[in-house]
N, C-alpha and C positions, 0 to 999 in steps of 0.2 A: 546300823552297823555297817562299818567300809570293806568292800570288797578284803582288805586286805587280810583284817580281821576277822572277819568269815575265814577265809582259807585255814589263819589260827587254830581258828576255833574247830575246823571240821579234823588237822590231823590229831587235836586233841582229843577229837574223838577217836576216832579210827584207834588212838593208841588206849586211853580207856575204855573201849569198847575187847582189848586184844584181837582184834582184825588182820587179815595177815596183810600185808601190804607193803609197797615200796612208793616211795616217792621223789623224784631227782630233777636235777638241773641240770643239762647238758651244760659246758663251756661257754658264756660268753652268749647265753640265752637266759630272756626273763620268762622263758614260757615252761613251768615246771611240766612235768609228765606223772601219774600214776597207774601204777595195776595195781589190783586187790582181787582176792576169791576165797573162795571155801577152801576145806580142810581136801576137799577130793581135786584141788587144783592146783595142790603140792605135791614137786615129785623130786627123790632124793637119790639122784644117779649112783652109780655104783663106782663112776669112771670120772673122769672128764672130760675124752673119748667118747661118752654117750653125748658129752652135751648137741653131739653133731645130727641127731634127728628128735631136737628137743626146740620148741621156741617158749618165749616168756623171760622174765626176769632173773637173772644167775646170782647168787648169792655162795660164793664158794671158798672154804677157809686156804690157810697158811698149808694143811695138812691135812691131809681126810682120813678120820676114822669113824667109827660106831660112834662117838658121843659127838664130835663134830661134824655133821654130813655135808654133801654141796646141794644146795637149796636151790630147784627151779620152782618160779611161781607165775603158774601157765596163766596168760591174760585175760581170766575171764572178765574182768571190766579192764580197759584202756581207755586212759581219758587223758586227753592235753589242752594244755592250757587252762587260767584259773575260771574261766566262766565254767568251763566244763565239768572240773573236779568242785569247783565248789557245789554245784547242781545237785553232785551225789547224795545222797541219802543213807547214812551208817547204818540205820537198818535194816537197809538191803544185804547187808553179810552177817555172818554167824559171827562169833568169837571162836579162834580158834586155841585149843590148848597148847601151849608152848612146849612141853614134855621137859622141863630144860632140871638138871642137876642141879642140888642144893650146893651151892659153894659156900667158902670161907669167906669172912668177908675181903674184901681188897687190901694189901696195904700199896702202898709209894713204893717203888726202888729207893733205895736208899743211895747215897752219892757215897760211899766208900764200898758198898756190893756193886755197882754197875763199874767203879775202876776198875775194880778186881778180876769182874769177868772180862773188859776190853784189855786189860795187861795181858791177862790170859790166851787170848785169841792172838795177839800182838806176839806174845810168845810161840802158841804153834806155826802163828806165819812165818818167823825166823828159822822155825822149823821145818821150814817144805810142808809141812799138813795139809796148807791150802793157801792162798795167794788171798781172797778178800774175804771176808763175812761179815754180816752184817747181825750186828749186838742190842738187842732191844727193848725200854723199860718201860712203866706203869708209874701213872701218874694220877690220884684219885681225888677228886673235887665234889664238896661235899654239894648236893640238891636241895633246893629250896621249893619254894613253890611257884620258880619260873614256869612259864607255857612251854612247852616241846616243841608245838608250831611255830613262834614267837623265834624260836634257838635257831629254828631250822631257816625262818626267814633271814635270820640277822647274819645263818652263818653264809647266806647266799651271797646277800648284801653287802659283807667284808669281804667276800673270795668270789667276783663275779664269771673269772676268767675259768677255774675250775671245776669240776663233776661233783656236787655237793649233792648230798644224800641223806633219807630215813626209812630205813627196815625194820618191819617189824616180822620176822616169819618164827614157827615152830622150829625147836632145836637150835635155834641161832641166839632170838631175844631182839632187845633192841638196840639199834646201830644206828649212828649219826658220822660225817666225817663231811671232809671237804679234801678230793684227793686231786691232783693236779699232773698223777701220772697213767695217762693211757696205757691201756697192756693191748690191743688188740681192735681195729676197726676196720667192716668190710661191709661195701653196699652186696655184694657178689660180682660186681666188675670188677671193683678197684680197692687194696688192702691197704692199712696201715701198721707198725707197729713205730714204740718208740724206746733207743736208750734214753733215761732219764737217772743222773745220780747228780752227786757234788752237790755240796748247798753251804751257802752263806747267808747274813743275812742281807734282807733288801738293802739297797742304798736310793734315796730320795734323787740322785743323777743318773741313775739306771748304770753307770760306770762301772764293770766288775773289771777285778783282780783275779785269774784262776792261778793257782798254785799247784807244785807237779803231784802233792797227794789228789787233789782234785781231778786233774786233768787224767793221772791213772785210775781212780775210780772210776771216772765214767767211761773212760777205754774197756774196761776190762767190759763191761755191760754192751757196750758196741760191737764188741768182737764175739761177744757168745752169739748176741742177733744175729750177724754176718752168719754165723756154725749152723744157728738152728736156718737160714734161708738157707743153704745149700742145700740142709741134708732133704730141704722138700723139694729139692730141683731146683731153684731159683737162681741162674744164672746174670738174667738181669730185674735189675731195681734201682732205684734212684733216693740218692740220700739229701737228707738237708739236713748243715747246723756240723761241728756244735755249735749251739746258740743258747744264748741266755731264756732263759724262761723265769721269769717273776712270776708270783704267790705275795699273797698280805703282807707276811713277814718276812719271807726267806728269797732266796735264788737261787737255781738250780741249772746246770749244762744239761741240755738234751739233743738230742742226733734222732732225725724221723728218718722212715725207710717206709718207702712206698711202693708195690709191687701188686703183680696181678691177680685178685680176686678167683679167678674161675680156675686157676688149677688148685686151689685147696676148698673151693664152693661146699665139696662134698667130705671134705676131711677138718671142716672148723676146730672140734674139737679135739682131734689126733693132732691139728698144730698148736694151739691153747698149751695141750697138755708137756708138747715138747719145750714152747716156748717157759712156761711158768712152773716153778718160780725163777725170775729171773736172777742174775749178781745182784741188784741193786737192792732186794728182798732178802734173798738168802746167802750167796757168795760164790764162791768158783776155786777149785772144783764142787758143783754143786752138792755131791754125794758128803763127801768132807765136811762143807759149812753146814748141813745140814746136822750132820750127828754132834757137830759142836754147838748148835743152837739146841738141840732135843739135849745135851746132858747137860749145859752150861746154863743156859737162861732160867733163872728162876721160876717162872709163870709159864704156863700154855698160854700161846698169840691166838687160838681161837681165828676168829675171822681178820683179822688185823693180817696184813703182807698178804692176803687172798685177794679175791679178784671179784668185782660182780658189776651190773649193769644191763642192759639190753641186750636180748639175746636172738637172731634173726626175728624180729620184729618189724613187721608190714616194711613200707618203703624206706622206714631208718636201719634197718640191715642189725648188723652185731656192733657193739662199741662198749666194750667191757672197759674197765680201769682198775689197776690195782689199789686195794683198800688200804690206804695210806690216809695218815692225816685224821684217824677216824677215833672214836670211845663207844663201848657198850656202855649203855643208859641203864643203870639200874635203880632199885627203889628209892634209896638214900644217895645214892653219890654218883657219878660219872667215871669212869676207868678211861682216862684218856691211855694212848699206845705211842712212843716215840721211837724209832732207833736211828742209829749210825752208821755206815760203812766204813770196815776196820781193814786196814792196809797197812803194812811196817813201817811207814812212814807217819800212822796215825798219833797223837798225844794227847792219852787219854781225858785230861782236864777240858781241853777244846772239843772232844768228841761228849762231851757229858752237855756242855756249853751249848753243840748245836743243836741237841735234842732237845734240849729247853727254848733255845728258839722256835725249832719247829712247832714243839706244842700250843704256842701263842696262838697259832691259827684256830684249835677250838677253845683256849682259855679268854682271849681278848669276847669271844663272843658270848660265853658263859657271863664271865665277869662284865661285862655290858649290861647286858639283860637283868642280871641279879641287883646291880645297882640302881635300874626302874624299879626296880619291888616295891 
């Protein structure tokens, strides 16, 4: 058996065993990482403001309530790289119970309910209500008896450049994604965060086209980052971009902002909280896009537009990324998650268009592996 397959084989386990665990790809590294532990090695903050005297794995939804919680999952094992994780032994951990609510099954969005609600949104922006939000559907692909590990390899493989992912913790379930946008990185010296919006899709000349709905969508997301660094003091910081960012399928503007670590060392999760959710997630004014995504969107997002990753963890510090690009795995079928950023300028058939492109990124990997079967 090839190393590789070993690895397969071991998240196969982990995930039939119900073990709580995460396992990821940082950006542009072939060297995955994992934490796993027991049920006493989950902790479900109340804030995310606590996350700031908390270390381990963040796993944290769109919206935190009683049925959704934010999920840390403290390192009792840490292991990098594939010699190391495959060494492990599944029955060195319990199986932990998920606690998770009996749902309905999934359906699709449908393509005349997802116009309806971006006409909608389209209209209170005309309205003054709020300048952007972001509109977003369910797309359900039936399960075969592909490998998990197999998915999660392949979906590295397609998206080498991006934060590619699988959790399995209580109260969440399980989760797979390949997300491409940073929310948040600090060793304790030196910070990142990033505006990331607009998307087209890839062109094989790397040559992009940005258009002014474009160009204002990701302005608006630039300018709340500028809001939320001031209100912590941050005078100065240094920005890079826009610049193009490619992914498998699509492309996207993004603007880094880089600034100093040690005046927010002790307040991570007090800026987290200020920064997230961002426009590019939820929209602006945030208050607004929010109550129009809670009565408008057909489905609870669950962990989808939430945030998770690495959380002060030994010499790799914090480096969260918003959960984009992602589906909960469930017994029969897959629930991928897409959405759009809706601006007066948007038209709705185009904005249904790039959501279906973006989904490519876990369908191309699905539909790969299913036709090995």
């Amino acid at each position: 058996m090839n190393s590789v397959t070993q690895f397969d084989c071991l998240i196969d386990d982990l995930i039939e065993k119900n073990a709580a665990f995460a396992c990821w790809f940082q950006p542009s590294s072939d060297s995955p990482q994992l934490i796993a532990g027991a049920e006493d090695d989950i902790i479900f903050p109340e804030s995310i403001q606590q996350l700031s005297r908390v270390r381990g794995f963040v796993f944290a939804p769109f919206k935190m309530s009683d049925n959704v919680p934010a999920i840390v999952l403290q390192p009792a094992i840490h292991l990098k790289g594939y010699s190391q994780i495959r060494a492990l032994d599944p029955d060195l951990l319990t199986s932990v119970p998920m606690h998770r609510e009996t749902k309905a099954p999934c359906l699709s969005t449908e393509f005349h309910d997802y116009l309806v609600c971006v006409n909608h949104a389209i209209e209170q922006i005309n309205a003054a209500k709020f300048s952007k939000v972001i509109v977003s559907r369910r797309i359900c692909k039936e399960r075969t008896n592909e490998s998990l590990g197999s998915l999660f390899l392949g979906l590295h493989d397609i998206n080498p450049g991006v934060f590619v992912f699988v959790v399995n913790l209580p109260r969440a379930g399980l989760w797979m994604g390949a997300t491409p946008e940073l929310l948040f990185r600090s060793d304790g010296r030196h910070a990142q965060t990033v505006s990331l919006a607009a998307t087209q899709p890839r062109r094989p000349d790397g040559q992009y086209c940005w258009f002014t709905k474009e160009i204002e969508e990701q302005a608006f997301v630039s300018r709340y980052t500028v809001d939320v660094l001031h209100r912590f003091g941050f005078s100065s910081y240094q920005t890079k971009g826009p610049q193009d960012l490619e992914t498998a399928t699509v492309a996207h503007l993004k603007t880094s902002f880089f600034f100093s670590g040690d005046h927010i060392e002790d307040r991570l999760g007090e800026f987290v909280e200020q920064l997230f959710p961002t426009p590019a997630v939820c929209g602006l004014p945030k208050a607004e896009a929010d109550q129009f995504i809670h009565t408008f969107e057909p489905h609870d997002r669950r962990y989808y537009t939430g945030f998770l990753g690495p959380w002060r963890l030994e010499q790799s510090g914090t480096d969260v990324y918003v959960n984009l690009r992602s589906m909960e795995v469930e017994d029969a079928q897959y629930v991928l998650y897409t959405g759009g950023g809706i601006t007066a300028r948007s038209n709705p058939e185009q904005e249904w268009e790039e959501t279906t492109q973006k989904s490519r990124t876990l369908l191309n990997a699905i539909e790969t592996l299913q036709e090995q079967e």
